[in-house]
DSSP file (Angstrom, degrees, kcal/mol; ACC not computed):
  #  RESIDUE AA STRUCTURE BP1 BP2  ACC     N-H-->O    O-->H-N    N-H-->O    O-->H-N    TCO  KAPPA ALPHA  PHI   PSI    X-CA   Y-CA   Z-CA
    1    1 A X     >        0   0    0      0, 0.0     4,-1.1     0, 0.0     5,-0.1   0.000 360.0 360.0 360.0 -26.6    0.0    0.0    0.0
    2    2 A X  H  >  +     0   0    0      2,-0.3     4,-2.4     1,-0.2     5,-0.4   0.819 360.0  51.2 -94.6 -44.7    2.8    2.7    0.7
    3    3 A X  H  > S+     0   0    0      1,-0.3     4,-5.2     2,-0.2    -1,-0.2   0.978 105.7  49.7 -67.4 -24.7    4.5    1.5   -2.0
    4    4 A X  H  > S+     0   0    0      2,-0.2     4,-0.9     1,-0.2    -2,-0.3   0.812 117.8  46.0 -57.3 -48.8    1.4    1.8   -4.3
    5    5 A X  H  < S+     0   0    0     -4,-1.1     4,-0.3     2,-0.3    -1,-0.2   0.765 108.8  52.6-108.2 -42.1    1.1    5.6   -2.8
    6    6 A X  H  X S+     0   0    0     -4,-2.4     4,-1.6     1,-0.2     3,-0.3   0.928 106.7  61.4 -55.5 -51.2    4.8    6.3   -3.2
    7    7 A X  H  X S+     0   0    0     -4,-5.2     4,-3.2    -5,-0.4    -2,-0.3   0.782 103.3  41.8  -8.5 -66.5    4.0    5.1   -6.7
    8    8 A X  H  X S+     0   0    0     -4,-0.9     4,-1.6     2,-0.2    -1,-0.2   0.510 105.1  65.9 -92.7 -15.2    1.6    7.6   -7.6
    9    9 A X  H  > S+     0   0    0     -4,-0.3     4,-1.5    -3,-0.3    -1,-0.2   0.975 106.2  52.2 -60.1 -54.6    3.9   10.7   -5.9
   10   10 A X  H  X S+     0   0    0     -4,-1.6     4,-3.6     1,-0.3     3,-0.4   0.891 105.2  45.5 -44.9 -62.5    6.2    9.8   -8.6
   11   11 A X  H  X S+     0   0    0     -4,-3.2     4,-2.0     1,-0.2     5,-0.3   0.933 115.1  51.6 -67.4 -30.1    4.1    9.9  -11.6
   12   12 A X  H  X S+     0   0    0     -4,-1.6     4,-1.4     2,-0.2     3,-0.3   0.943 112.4  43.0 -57.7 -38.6    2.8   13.1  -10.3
   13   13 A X  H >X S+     0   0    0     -4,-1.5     4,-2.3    -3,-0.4     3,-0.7   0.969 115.4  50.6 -55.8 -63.3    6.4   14.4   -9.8
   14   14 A X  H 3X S+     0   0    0     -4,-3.6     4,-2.8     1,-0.2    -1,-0.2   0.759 115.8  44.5 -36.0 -54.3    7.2   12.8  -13.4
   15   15 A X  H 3X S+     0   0    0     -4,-2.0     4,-2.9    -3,-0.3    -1,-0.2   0.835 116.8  46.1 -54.2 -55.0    3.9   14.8  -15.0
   16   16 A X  H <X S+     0   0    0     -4,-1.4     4,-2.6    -3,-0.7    -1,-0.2   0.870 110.0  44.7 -79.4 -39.0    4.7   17.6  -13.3
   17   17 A X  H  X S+     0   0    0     -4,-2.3     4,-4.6     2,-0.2     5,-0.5   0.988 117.0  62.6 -65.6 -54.0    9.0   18.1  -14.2
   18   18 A X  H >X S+     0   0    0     -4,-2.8     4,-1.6     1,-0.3     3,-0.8   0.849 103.0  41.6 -16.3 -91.8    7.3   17.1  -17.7
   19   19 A X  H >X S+     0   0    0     -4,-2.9     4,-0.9     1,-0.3     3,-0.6   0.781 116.9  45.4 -51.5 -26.4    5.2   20.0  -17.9
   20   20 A X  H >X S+     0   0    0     -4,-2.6     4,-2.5     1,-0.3     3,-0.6   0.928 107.3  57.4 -95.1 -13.2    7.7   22.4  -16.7
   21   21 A X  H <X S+     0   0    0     -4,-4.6     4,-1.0    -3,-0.8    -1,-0.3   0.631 111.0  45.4 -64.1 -17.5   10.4   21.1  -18.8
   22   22 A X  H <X S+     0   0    0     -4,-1.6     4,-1.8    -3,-0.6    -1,-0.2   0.621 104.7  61.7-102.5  -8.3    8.2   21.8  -21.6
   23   23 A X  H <X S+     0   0    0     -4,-0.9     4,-1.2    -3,-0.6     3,-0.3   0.947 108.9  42.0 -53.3 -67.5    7.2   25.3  -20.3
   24   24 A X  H  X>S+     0   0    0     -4,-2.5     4,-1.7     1,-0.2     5,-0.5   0.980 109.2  64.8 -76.4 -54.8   11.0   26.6  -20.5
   25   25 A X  H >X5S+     0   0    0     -4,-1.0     4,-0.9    -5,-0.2     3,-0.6   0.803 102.7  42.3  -7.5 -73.2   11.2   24.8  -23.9
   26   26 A X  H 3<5S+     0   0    0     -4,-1.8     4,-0.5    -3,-0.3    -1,-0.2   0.826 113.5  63.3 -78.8 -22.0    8.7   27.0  -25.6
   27   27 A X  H 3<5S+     0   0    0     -4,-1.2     4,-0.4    -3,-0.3     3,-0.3   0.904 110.0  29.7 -53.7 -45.8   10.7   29.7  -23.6
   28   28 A X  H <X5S+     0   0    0     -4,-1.7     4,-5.1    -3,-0.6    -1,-0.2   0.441  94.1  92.6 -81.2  -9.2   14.2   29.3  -25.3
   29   29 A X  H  X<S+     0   0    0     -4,-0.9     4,-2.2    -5,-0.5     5,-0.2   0.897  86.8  48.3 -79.1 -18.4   12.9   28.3  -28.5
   30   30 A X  H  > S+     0   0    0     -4,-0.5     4,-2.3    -3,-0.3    -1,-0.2   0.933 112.0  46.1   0.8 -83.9   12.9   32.0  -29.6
   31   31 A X  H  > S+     0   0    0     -4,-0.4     4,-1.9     1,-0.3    -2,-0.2   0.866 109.5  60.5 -82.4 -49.0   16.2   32.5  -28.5
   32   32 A X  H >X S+     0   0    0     -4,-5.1     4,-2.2     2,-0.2     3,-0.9   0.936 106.7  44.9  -3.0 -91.3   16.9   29.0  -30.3
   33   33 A X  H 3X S+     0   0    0     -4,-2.2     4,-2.6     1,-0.3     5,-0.3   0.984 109.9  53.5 -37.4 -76.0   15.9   30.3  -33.9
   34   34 A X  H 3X S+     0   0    0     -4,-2.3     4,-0.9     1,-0.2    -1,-0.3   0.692 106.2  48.8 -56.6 -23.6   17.5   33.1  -33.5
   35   35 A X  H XX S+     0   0    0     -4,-1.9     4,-2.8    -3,-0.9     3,-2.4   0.986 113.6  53.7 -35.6 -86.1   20.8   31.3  -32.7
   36   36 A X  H 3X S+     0   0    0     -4,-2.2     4,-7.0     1,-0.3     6,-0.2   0.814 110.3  43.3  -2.6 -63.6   20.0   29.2  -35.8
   37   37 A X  H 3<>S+     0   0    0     -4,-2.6     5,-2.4     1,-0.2     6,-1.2   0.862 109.6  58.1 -81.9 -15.0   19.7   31.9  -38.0
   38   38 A X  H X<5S+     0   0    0     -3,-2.4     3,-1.9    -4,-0.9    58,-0.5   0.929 114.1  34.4 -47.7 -74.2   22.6   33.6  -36.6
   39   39 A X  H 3<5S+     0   0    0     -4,-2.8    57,-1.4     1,-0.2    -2,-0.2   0.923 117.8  56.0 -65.9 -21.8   25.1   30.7  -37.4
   40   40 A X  T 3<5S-     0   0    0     -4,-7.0    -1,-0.2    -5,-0.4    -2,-0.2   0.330 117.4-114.3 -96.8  24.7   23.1   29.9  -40.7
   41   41 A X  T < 5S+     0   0    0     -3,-1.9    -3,-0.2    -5,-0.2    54,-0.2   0.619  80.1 125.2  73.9   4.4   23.5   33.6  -41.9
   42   42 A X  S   <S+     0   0    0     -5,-2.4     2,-0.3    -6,-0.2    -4,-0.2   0.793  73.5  47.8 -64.0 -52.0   20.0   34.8  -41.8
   43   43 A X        +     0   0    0     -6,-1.2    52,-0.2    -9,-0.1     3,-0.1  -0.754  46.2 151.0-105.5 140.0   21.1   37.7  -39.6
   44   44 A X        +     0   0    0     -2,-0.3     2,-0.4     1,-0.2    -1,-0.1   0.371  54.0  89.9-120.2 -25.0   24.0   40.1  -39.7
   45   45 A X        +     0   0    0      1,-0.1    -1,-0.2     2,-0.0     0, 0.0  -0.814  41.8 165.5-102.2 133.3   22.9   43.2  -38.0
   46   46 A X        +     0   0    0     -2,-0.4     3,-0.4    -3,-0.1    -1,-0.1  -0.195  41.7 108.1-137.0  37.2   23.9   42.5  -34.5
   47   47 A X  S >  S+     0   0    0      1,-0.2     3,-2.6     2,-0.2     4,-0.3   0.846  70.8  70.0 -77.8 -47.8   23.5   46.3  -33.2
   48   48 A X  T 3  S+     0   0    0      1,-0.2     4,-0.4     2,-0.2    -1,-0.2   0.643 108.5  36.5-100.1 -54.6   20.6   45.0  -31.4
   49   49 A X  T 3> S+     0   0    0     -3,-0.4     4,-2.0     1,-0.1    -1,-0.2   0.256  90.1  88.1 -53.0 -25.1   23.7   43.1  -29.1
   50   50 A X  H <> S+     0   0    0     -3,-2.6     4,-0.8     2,-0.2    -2,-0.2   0.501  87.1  48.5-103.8  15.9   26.5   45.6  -29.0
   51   51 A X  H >> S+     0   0    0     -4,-0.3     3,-2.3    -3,-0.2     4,-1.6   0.901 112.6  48.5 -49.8 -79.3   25.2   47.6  -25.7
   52   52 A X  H 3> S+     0   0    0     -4,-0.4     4,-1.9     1,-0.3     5,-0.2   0.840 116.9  43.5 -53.5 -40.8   24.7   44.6  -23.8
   53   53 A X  H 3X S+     0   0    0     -4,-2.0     4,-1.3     2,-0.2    -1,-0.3   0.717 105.1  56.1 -87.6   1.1   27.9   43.6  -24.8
   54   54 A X  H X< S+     0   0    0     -3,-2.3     3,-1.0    -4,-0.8     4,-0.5   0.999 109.9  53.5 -45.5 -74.5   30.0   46.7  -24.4
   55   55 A X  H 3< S+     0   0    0     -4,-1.6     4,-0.3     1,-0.3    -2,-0.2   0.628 111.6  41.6 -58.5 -35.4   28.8   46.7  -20.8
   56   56 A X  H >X S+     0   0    0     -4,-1.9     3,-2.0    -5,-0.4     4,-1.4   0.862  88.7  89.2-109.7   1.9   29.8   43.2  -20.0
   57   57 A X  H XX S+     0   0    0     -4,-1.3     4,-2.3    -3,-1.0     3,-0.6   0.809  81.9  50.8  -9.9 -72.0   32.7   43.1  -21.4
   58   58 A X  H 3> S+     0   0    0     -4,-0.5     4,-0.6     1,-0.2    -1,-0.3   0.500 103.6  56.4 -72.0  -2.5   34.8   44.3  -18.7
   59   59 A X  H <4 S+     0   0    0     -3,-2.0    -1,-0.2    -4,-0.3    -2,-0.2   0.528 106.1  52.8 -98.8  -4.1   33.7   42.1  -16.2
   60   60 A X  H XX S+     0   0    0     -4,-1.4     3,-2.8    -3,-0.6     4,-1.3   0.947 101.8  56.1 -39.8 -71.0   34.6   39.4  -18.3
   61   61 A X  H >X S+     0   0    0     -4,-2.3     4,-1.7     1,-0.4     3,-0.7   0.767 110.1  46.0 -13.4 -58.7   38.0   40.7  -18.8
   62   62 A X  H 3< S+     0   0    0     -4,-0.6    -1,-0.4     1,-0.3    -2,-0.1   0.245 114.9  53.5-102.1   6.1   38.5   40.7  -14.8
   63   63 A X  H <> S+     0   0    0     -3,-2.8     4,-0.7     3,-0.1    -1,-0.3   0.628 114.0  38.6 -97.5 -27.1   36.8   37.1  -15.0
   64   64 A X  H <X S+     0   0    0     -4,-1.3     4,-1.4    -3,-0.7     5,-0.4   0.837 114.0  53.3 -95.3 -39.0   39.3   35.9  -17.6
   65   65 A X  H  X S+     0   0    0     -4,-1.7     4,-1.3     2,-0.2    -3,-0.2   0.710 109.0  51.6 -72.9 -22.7   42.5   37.7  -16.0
   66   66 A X  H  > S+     0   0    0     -5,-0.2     4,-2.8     1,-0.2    -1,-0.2   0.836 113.4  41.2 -86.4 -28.0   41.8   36.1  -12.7
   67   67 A X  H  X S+     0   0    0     -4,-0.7     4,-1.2     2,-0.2    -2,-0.2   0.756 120.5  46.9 -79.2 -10.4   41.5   32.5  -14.2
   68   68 A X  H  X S+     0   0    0     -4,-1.4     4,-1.9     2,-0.2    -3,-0.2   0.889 112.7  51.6 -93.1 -50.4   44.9   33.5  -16.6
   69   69 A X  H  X S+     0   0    0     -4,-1.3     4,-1.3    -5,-0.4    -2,-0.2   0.973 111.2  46.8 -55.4 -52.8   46.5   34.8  -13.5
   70   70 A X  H >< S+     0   0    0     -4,-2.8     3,-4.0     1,-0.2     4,-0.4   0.908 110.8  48.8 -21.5 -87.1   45.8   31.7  -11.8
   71   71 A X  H 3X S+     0   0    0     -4,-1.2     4,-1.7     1,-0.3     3,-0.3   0.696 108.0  58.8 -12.2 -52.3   46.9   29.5  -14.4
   72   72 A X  H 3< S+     0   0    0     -4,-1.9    -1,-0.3     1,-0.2    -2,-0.2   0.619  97.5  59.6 -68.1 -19.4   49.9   31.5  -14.6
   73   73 A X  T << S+     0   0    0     -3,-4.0     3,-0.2    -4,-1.3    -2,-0.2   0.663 102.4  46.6-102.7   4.8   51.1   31.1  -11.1
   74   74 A X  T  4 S+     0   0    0     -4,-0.4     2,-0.2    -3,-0.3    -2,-0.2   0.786 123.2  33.6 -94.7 -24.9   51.5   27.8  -10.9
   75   75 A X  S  < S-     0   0    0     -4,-1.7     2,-0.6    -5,-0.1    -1,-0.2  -0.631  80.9-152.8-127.6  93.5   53.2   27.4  -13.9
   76   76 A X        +     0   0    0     -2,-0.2     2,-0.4    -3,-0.2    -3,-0.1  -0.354  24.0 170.4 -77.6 113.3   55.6   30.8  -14.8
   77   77 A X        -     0   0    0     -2,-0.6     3,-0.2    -5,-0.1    -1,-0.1  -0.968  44.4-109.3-108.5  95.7   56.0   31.0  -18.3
   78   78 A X        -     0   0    0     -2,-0.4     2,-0.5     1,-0.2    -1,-0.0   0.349  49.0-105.3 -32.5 138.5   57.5   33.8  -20.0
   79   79 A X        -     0   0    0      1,-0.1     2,-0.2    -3,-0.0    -1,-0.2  -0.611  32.9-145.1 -81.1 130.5   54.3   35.7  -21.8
   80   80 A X        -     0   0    0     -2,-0.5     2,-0.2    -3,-0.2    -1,-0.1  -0.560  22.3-107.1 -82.6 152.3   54.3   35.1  -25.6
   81   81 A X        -     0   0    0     -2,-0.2     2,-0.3     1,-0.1    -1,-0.1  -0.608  37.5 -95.5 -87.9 157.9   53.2   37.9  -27.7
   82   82 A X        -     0   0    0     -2,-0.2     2,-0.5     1,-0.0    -1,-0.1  -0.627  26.9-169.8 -70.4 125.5   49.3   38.0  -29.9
   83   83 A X        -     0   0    0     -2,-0.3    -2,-0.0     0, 0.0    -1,-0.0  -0.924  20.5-133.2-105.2  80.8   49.4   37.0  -32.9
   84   84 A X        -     0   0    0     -2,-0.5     2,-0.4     1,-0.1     0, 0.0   0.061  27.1-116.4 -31.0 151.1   45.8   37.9  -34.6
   85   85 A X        -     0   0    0      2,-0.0     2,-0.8     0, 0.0    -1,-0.1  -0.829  32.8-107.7 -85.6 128.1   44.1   34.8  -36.7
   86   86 A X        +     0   0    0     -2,-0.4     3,-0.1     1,-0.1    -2,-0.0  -0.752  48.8 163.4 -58.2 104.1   43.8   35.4  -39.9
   87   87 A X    >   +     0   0    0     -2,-0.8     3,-3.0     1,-0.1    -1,-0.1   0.592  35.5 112.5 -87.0 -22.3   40.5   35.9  -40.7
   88   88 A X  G >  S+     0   0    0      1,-0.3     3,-2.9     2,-0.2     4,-0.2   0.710  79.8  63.4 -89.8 -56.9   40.3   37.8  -44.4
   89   89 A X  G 3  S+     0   0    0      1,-0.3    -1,-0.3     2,-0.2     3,-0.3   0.623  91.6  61.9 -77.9  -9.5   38.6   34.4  -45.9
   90   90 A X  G <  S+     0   0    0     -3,-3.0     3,-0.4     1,-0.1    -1,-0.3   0.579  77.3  85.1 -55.8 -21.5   35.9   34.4  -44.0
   91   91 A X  S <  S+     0   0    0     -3,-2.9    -2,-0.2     1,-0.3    -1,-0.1   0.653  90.6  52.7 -71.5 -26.6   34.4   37.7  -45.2
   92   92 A X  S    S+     0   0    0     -3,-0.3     2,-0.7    -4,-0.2    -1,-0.3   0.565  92.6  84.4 -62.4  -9.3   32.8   36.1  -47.9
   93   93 A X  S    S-     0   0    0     -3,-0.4     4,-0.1    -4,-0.1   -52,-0.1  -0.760  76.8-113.4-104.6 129.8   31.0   33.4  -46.2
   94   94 A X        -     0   0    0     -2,-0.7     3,-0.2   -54,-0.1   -53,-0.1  -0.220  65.8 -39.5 -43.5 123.7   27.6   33.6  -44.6
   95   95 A X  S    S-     0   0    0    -52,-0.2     2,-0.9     1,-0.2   -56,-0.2   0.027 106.3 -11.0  66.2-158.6   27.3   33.2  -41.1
   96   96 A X    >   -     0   0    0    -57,-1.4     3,-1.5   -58,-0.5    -1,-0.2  -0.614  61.7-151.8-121.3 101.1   29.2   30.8  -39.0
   97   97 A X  T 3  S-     0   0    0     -2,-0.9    -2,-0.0     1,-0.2   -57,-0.0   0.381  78.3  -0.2 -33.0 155.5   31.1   28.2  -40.7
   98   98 A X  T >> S+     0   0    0      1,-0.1     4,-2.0     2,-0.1     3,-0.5   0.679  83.4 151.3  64.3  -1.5   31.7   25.0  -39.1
   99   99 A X  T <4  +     0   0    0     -3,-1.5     5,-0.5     1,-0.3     4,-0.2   0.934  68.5  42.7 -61.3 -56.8   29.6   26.1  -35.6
  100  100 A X  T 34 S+     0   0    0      2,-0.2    -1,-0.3     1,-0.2     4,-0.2   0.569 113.6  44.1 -81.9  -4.0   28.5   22.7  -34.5
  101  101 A X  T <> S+     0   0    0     -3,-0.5     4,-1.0     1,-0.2     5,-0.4   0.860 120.7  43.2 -83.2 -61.6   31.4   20.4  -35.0
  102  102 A X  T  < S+     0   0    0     -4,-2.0    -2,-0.2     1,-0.3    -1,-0.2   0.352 112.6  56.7 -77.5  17.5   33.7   23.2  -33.4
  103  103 A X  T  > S+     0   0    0     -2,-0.4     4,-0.6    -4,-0.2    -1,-0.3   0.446 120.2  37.3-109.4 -47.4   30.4   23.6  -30.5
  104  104 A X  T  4 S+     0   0    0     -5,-0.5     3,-0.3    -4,-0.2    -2,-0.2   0.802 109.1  50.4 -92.1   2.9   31.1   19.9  -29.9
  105  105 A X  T  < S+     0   0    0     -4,-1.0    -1,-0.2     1,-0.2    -3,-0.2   0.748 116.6  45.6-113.7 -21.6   34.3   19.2  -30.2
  106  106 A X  T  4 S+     0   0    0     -5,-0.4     2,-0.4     4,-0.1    -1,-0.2   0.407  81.7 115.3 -56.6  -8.7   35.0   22.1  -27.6
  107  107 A X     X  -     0   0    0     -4,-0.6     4,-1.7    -3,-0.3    -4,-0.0  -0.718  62.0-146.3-106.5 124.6   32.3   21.2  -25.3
  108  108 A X  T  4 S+     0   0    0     -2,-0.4    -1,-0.1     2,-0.2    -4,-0.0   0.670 101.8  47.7 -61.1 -29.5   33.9   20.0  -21.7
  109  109 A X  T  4 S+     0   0    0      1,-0.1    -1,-0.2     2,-0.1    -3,-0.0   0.868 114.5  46.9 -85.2 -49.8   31.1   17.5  -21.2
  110  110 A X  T  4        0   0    0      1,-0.3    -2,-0.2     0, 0.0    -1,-0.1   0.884 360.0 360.0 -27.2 -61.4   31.5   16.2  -24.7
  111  111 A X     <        0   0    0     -4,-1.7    -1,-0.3    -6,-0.1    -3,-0.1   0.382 360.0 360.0 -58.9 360.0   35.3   15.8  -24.8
């Protein structure tokens, strides 16, 4: 009998993670698409983007310089200079070549 009751907790729980897992779905699929059409060239004008990312910029920066400083003190390595990537051959091509192999093959859980 309890287990029969426990039963039935469960499928409510199940029903219930269901529905909200499908909730936040219809929430991100927007943001989805617009990924989508972003890597598949659909979009270009990214103006719409460069506030918000002026503005966090710098606390990135001080998020990446504390994990590079880290990194750097355990193991002291003379700093090499930046070398930009050539980019040039990209300008003709829509959108963003290559995103999901290099999404996966980068991906920490993946690897």
């Amino acid at each position: 009998m309890l287990s029969d009751e426990r039963s039935k907790i469960n499928d409510e729980f199940d029903l219930k993670v269901k529905e909200l897992q499908m909730k936040f779905a219809e929430k991100k699929r927007p943001l989805l698409e617009h990924r989508n059409k972003i890597v598949s060239g659909e979009i270009t004008d990214f103006s719409d983007f460069v506030p918000k990312f002026d503005a966090a910029v710098p606390e990135l920066e001080t998020i990446v310089a504390g994990i590079v400083k880290t990194d750097k003190d355990e193991e002291e390595e003379p700093e090499k200079p930046h070398t930009a990537t050539d980019v040039t051959h990209l300008k003709a091509v829509a959108g963003v070549p290559d995103f999901w192999s290099k999404a996966v093959k980068h991906n920490q859980i993946l690897m």
